[in-house]
C-alpha positions in Angstrom: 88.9 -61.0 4.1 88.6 -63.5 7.0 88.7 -67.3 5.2 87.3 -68.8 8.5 84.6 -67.1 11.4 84.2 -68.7 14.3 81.1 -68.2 15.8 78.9 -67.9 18.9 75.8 -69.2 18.7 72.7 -68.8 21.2 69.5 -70.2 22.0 68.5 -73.9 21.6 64.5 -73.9 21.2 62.3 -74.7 18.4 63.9 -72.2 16.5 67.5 -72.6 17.4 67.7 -76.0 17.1 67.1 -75.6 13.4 68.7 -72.9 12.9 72.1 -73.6 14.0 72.4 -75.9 10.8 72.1 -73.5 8.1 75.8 -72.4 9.5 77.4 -75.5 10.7 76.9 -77.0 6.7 79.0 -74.0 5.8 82.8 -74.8 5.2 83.9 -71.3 6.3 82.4 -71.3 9.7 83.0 -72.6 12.7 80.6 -72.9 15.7 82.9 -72.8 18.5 80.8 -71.7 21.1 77.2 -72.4 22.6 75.0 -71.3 24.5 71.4 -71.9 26.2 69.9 -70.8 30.0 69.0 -74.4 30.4 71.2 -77.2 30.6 69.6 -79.8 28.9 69.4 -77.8 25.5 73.0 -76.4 26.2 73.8 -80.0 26.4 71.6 -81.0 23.2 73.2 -78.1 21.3 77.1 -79.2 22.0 76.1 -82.8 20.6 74.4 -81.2 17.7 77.3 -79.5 16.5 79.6 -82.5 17.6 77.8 -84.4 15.2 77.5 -82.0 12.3 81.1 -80.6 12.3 83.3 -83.0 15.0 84.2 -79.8 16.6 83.1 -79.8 20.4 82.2 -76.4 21.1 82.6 -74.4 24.5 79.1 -74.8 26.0 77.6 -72.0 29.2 74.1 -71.8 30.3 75.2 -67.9 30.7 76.1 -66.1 27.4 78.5 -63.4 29.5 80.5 -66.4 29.8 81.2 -66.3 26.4 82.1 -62.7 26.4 85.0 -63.2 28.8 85.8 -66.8 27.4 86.0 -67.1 23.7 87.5 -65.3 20.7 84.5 -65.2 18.6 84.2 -63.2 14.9 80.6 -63.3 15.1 77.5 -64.5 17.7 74.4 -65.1 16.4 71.2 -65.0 19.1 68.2 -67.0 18.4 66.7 -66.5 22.5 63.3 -65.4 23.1 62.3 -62.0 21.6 62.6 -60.1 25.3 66.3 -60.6 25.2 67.1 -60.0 21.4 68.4 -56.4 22.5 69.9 -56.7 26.0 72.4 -59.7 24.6 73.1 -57.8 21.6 74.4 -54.7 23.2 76.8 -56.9 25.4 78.7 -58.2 22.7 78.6 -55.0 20.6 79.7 -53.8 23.9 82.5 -56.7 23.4 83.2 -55.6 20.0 81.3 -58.7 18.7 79.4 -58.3 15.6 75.7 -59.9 16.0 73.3 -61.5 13.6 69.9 -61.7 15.8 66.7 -63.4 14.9 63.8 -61.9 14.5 60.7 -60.3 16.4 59.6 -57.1 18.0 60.7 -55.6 21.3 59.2 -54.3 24.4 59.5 -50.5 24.3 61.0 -47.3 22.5 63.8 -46.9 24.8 66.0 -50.1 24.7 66.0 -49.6 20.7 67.5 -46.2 20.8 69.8 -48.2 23.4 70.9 -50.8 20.5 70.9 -47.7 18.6 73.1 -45.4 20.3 75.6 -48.4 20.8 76.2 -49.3 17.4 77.1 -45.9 16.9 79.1 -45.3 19.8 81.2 -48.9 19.1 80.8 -49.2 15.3 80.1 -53.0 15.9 78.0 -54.3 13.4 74.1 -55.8 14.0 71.8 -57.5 11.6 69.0 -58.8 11.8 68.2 -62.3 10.2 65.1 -61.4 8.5 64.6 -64.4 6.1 61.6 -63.5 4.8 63.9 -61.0 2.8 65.1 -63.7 1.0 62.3 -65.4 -0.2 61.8 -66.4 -3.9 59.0 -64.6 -4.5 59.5 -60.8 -2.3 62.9 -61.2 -4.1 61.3 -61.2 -7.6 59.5 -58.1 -6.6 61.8 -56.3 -5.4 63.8 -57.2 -8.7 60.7 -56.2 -11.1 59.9 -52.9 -8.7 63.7 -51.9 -8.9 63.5 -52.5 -12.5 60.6 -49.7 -12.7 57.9 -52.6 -14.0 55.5 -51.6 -11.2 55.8 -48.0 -12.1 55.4 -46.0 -8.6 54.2 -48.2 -5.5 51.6 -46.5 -3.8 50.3 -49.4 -1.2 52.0 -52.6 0.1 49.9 -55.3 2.4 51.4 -57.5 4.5 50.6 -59.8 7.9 51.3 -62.9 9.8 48.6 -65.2 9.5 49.6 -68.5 11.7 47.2 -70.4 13.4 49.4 -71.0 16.9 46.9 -71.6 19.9 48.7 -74.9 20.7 52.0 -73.7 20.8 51.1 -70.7 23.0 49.5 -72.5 25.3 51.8 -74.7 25.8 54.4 -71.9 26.6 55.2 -73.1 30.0 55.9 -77.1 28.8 57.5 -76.4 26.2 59.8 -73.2 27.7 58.6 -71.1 24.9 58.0 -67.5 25.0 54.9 -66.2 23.8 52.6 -67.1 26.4 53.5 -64.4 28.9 53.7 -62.3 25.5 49.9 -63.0 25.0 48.7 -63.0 28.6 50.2 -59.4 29.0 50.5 -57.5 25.7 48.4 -56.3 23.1 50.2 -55.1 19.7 51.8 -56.7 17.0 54.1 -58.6 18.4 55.6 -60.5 15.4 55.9 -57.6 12.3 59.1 -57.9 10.9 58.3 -61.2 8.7 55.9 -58.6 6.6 57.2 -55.5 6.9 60.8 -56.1 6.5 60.5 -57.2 2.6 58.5 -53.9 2.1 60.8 -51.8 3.7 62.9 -52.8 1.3 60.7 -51.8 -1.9 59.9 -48.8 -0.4 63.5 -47.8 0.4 62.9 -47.0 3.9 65.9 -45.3 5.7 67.6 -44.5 2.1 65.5 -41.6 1.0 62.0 -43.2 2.8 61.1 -43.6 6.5 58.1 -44.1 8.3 56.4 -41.3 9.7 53.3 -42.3 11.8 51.1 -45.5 12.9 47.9 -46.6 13.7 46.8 -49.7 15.4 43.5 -51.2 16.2 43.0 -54.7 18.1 40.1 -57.4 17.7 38.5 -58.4 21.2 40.2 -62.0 22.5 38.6 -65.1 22.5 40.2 -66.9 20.1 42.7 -68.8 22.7 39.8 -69.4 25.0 37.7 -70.7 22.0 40.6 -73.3 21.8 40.3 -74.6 25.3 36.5 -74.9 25.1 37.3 -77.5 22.0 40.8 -79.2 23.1 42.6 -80.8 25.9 45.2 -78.3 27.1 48.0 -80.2 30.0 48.3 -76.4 31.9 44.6 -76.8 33.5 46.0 -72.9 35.3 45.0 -71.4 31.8 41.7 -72.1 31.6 39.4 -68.8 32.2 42.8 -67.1 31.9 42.2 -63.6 30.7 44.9 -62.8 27.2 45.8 -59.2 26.5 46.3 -60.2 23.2 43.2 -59.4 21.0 42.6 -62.3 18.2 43.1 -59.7 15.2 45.9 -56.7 15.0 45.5 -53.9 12.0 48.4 -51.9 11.9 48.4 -49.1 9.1 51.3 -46.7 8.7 52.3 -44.0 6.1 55.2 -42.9 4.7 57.4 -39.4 4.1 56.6 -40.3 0.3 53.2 -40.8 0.3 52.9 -44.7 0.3 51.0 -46.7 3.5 51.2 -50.1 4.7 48.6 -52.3 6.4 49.8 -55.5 8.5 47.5 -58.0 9.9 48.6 -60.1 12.8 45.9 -62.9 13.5 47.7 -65.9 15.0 44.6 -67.4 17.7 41.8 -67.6 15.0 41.5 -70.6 12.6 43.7 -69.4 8.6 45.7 -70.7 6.4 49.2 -69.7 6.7 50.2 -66.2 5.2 52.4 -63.5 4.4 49.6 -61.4 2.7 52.7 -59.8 0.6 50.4 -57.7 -1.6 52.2 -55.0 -3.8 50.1 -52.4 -5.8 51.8 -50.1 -8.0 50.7 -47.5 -10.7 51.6 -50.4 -13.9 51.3 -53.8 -11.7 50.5 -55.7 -8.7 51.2 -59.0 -6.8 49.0 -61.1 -4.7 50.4 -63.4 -2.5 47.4 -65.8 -1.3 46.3 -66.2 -5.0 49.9 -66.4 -6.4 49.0 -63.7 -9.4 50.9 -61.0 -10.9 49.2 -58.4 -13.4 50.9 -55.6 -15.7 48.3 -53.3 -17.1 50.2 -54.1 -20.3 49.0 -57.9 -20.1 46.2 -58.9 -22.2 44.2 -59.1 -18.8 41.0 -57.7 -18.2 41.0 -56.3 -14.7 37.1 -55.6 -14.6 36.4 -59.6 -15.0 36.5 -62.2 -12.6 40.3 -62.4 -11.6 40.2 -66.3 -10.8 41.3 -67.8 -14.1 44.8 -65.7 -13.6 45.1 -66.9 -10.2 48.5 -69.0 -10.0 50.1 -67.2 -12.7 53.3 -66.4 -10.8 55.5 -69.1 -12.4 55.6 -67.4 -15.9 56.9 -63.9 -13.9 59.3 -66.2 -12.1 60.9 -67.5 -15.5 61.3 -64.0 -16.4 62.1 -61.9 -13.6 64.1 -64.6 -10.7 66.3 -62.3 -8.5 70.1 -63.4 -9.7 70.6 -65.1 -6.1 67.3 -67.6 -6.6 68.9 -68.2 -10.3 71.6 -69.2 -8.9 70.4 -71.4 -6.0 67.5 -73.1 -8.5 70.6 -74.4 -10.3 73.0 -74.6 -7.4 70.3 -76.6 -4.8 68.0 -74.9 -2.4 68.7 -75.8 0.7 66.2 -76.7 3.3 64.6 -74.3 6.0 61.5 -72.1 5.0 61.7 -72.6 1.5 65.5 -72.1 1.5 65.0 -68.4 2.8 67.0 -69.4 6.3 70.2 -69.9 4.3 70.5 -67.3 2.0 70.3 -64.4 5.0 72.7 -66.9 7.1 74.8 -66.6 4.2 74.3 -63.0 3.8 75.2 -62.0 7.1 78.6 -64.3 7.3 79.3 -62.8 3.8 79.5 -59.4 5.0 81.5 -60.5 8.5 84.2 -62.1 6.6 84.4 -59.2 4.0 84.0 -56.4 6.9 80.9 -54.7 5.0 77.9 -53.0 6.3 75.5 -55.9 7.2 72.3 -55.9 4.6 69.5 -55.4 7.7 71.4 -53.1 9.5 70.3 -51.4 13.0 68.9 -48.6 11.3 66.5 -51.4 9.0 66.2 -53.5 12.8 65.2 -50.7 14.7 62.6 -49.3 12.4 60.9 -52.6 11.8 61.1 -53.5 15.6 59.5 -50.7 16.5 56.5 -51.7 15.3 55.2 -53.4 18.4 55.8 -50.9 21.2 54.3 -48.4 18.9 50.9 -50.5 17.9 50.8 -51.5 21.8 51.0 -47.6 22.2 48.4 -46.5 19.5 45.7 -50.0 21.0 46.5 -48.5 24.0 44.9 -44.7 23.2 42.0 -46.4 21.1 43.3 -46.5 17.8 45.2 -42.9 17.7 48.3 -41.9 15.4 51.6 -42.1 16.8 54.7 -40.9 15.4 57.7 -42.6 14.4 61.4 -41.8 16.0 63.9 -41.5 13.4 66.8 -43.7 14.1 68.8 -42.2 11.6 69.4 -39.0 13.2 68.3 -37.5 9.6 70.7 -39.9 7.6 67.4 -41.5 5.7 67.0 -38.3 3.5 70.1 -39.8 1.6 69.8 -42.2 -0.8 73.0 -43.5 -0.9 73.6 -47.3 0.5 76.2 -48.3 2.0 77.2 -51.7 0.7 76.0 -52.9 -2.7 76.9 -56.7 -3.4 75.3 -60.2 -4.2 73.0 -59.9 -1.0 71.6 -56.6 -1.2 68.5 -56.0 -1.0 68.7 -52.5 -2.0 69.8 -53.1 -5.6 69.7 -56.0 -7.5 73.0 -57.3 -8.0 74.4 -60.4 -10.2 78.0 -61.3 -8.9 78.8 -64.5 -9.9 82.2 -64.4 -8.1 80.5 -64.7 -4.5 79.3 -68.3 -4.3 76.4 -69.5 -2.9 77.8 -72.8 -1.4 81.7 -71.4 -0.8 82.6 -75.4 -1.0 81.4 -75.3 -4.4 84.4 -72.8 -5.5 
């Protein structure tokens, strides 16, 4: 087992920034090489890590350069979503195994690309899905994988975020999703809900998705905006968005079960998961924080509202081993402390040489999402079918690495630590 990685690390906007602390605060890794297009956050990003660990990394505005320049264990990509795949094949190309942030991609054919590559190099991919990790999916998937649900039959989940201002100010702020909005319509953002279902469901270990249906609101919601509020790029107003305001995507599975996600990011709403679990026994509501066995002394056929905010009695109970652990360890900040448990997941299973706990198989299914719902909007609402990236692999049920971070069984292992300074 590696006792040191030494890490790539690229992208420097309002994601990346953050991001890039979760592993410089980690004793067993060393950022030793940056990378952003533009020079100013290149720049930003070398005094960042100069500050948090006194190393001075190698800085590019070109990430090849890092390729042909470094000897790096790991890279990690937090870019814009449109290059999450082309990067990641270079290094695996290089040999370099990848932890990539999250998002959808733009069409069928450059996933069976990342595909195809991991199986022809063997160089490990994960994706950095931290909503994995969250306290509360992770107590789910603890009580559903101890059979307290009985048989899941439907799972809800979305991406409620009210973000007008920060897509229209795409071009000031060098941020992505502008041209995302302006030219596509699908659910451009699925893997923060889907990716903790997958899970439950057991999707590509004896579960896949088989079709998908996606319908899309009209758009006015961004426009609505600029009636009301200042906006600096003046070019945007009467601009025409693709996008429509609401996306339902509903998909079933080779088992029976189906999934509805809701993307609604230009219409006024709270923020939200909508992580809604219903099984045969039990379900969980995320807006209302409740949790109901039919064994409780609850009376389903009243008014639910005096149970609402119940889930801190389940959490008592039924905490996954990990959020134990970090309750009495310290949660560390960013989301809630989800962005450092799947940072620590994936440089656990680098320096141990394991499979990675979202592999390309989980990436590819859950990016998929968006080219296919921009496929089904496209032909007014109708079915299409799924691809299996696991060339017929998902019929087995077998995983392939069970330890303190999986998220295919719920494991207590008290001899991998949290905080490795700690030991």
């Amino acid at each position: 087992m590696k006792s040191k990685l030494q890490i790539g690390y690229i992208g420097h906007g309002g994601r990346g920034k953050y991001h890039i602390n979760n592993f410089l605060k980690m004793p067993d890794v060393d950022v030793v090489a940056v990378c952003d297009k533009y020079p100013d956050r290149a720049e930003a990003m070398v005094a960042q890590v100069e500050e948090k660990s006194g190393i001075t990394p190698y800085s590019t505005t070109n990430y090849k350069d890092m390729i042909k320049n470094c000897k790096l264990d790991a890279v990690v990509i937090v870019t814009n979503w449109n290059m999450h795949i082309p990067i990641s094949i270079d290094f695996m190309e290089a040999g370099i195994p990848v932890g990539c942030e999250v998002g959808g991609c733009d069409s069928i054919d450059e996933i069976w690309q990342l595909v195809e590559t991991y199986r022809r190099t063997k160089t490990e991919f994960m994706m950095l899905e931290n909503c994995c990790y969250g306290q509360k999916e992770l107590m789910v998937l603890n009580m559903v994988k101890q059979g307290l649900f009985g048989e899941v039959v439907h799972c809800d989940g979305g991406y409620r975020h009210y973000l007008c201002d920060e897509i229209l100010t795409g071009e000031e702020k060098r941020q992505y999703r502008l041209k995302n909005y302006i030219h596509r319509n699908c659910d451009n953002y699925p893997t923060h809900a889907l990716g903790p279902i997958a899970k439950i469901l057991n999707i590509n270990h004896g579960n896949r998705f088989v079709t998908l249906t996606s319908m899309a609101s009209k758009s006015v919601g961004l426009n609505a905006y600029m009636e009301k509020n200042e906006i600096e790029n003046k070019k945007l107003i009467g601009q025409k968005f693709n996008q429509g305001d609401v996306i339902v995507t509903n998909i079933k599975c080779a088992n029976g079960e189906t999934i509805t996600l809701n993307l609604s990011t230009t219409l006024p709403a709270f923020y939200s998961r909508s992580f809604n679990i219903y099984g045969t026994n039990a379900f969980y509501h995320e807006d209302t924080k409740s949790l109901a066995f039919l064994g409780d002394d609850i009376d389903l056929e009243k008014p639910w509202q005096p149970n609402w905010n119940n889930q801190e009695q389940y959490f008592e109970k039924y905490n996954h081993p990990i959020w134990k652990e970090y309750l009495d360890e310290g949660i560390s900040e960013g989301h809630g402390g989800m962005d450092y448990l799947v940072c620590r997941a994936f440089v656990e299973a680098i320096k141990r040489g394991t499979k990675p706990l979202i592999d390309v198989y989980d990436a590819a299914s859950w990016m998929a999402i968006t080219p296919l719902s921009e496929a089904s909007i496209a032909m007014g609402s109708a079915p299409v079918s799924f691809p299996d990236f696991t060339y017929g692999q998902w019929i087995e049920e077998d995983h392939s690495y069970i330890g303190k971070y999986s998220l295919d069984e719920i494991v207590d292992d008290p001899s991998v630590k949290l905080y490795p300074d700690k030991d």
